[in-house]
C-alpha positions in Angstrom: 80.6 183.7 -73.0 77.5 184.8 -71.5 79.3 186.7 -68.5 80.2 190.2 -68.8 83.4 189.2 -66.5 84.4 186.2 -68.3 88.3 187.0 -69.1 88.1 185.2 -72.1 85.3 187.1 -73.5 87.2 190.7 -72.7 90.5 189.7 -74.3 88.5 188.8 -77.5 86.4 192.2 -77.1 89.6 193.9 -76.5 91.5 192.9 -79.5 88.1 193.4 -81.9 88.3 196.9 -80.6 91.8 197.6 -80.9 91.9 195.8 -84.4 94.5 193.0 -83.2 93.9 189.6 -85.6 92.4 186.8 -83.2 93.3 183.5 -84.7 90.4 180.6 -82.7 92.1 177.7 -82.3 90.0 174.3 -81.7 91.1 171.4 -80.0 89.9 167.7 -80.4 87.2 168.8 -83.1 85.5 171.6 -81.0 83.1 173.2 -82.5 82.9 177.3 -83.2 80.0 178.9 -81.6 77.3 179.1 -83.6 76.2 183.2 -83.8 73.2 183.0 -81.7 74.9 181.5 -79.0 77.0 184.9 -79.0 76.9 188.9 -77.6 76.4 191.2 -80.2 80.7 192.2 -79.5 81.5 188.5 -80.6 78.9 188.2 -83.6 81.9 188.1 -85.7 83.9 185.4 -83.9 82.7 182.4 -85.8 83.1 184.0 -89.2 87.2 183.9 -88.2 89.1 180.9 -89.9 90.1 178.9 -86.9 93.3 176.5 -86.2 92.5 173.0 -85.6 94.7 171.2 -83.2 94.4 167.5 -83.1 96.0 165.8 -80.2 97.4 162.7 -82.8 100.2 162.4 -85.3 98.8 165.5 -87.1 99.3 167.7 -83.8 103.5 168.5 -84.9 102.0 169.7 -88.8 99.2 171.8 -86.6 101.2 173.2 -84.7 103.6 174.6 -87.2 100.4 175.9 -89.5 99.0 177.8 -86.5 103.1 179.2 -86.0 103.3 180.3 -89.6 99.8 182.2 -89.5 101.4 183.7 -86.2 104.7 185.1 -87.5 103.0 186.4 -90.6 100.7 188.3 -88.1 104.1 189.6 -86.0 105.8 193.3 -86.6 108.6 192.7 -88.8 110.7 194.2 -85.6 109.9 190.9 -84.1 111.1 188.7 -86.8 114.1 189.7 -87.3 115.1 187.9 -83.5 113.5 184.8 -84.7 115.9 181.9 -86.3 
């Protein structure tokens, strides 16, 4: 996340600045970056409880943690289309 163009990087910049949760999900037992790997706008990104997804017979159980933390996150608005 060195680049100042990465896409990644801005959506995560983006949503700090605008307040909007991020929720880091990790796949296959990646690692968060460690904070001096980091720009200063991202200091914060490893400090963020992230979503393991494992790619076994956990991956249905991950999957539906990750969905809950999401529609706790989403405007009641939203909910209400959801069955």
């Amino acid at each position: 996340m060195d680049s100042a163009d990465d896409y990644v990087r801005i959506e995560i910049e983006t949503a700090f600045q605008r307040n909007i949760p991020v929720i880091p999900v990790k796949f296959e037992g990646v690692s968060m970056p460690d904070v001096s790997e980091l720009p200063d706008t991202l200091k914060e990104l490893p400090y963020l409880n992230a979503v393991d997804i494992r790619p076994d017979a956990d991956f249905k159980t991950d999957m539906e943690k990750l969905i809950r933390q999401l529609e706790v996150l989403m405007p009641e608005s939203l909910r209400q289309g959801r069955s």
